[in-house]
Every structure is written in C-alpha cells, then in structure tokens.
N, C-alpha and C positions, 0 to 999 in steps of 0.2 A: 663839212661837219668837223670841229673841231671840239676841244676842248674836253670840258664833263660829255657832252652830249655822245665825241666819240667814242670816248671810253666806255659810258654804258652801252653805247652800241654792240662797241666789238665783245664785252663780256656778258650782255645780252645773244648777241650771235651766238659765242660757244656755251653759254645754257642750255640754248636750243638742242647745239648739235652734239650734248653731252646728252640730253632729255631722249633725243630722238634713236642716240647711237644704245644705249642701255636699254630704250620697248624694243631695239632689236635683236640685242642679244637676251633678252630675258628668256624668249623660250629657245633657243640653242645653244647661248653660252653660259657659262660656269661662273663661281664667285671671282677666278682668277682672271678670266679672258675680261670681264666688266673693270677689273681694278686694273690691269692691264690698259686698257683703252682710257679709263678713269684719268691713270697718271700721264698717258700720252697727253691728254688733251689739257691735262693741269699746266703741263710743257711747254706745249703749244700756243696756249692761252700767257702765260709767264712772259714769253718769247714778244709775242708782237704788243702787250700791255707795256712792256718794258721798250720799246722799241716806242712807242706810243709819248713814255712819258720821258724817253730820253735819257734811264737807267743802261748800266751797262746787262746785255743779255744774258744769260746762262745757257748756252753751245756747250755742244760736244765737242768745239774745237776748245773754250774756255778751259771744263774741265780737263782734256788732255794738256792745254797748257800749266794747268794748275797744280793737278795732280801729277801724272805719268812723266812731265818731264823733268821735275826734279826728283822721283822715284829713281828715272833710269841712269840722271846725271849720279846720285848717288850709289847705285850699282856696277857703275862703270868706275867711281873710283876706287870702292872695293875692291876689282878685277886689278884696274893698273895699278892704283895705290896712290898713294898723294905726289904733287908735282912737285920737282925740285931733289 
C-alpha cells in the first residue's frame, strides 16, 4: 500500500484512534487531559505522515537541536566570554 492510499490510510488510522481515545476520556477526563492526548497524537500523526512523505520529521531530538543548543552555546559564551 503505497502512495495516496497509504497516506489516508495511516490518517485514517489515527482518526480512529483520536475518535476512540476521546469516548474514553469523556467521562473521566477533563478538557486538559483530552487536548493533552489531542496534541500527542497530532505529533504522532505529524511524525510517521512526514516519515511517510519523506519530509524532514519534528523530534524532540530536532527541536533540542534547534533550540536548546544554540541557547546553551550562547550562555556559555556569556560565562567564558568571546574567543580570542
């Protein structure tokens, strides 16, 4: 299964298991634990669609590379100060 067909497939899949994961939170969980699960699976879904169509993915390893390591490169040269 390739192609269009995969692709509704796999965002058909997590329809379902967005449909089926919210009737189960509806009578235990809160507006936050639904939007919580909501965005997991928006992630999830992102992740193998992209993976799928051969996009680069968006990881936690990504955004640590994106973010946090030129945050800390920049707070380290604060501390030592510039080379030279």
């Amino acid at each position: 299964m390739g192609g269009l067909y995969g692709l509704l497939g796999t965002a058909s899949g997590f329809m379902v298991l967005w449909y089926a994961g919210l009737r189960a939170l509806r009578k235990s969980g809160g507006f936050k634990e639904k939007l919580i699960y909501s965005a997991l699976l928006v992630w999830c879904t992102s992740i193998v669609l992209s993976e799928q169509l051969g996009w680069f993915p968006l990881t936690t390893s990504t955004l640590n590379t994106a973010l946090f390591k030129p945050f800390g490169k920049w707070i380290d040269w604060l501390v030592k100060g510039s080379p030279g």
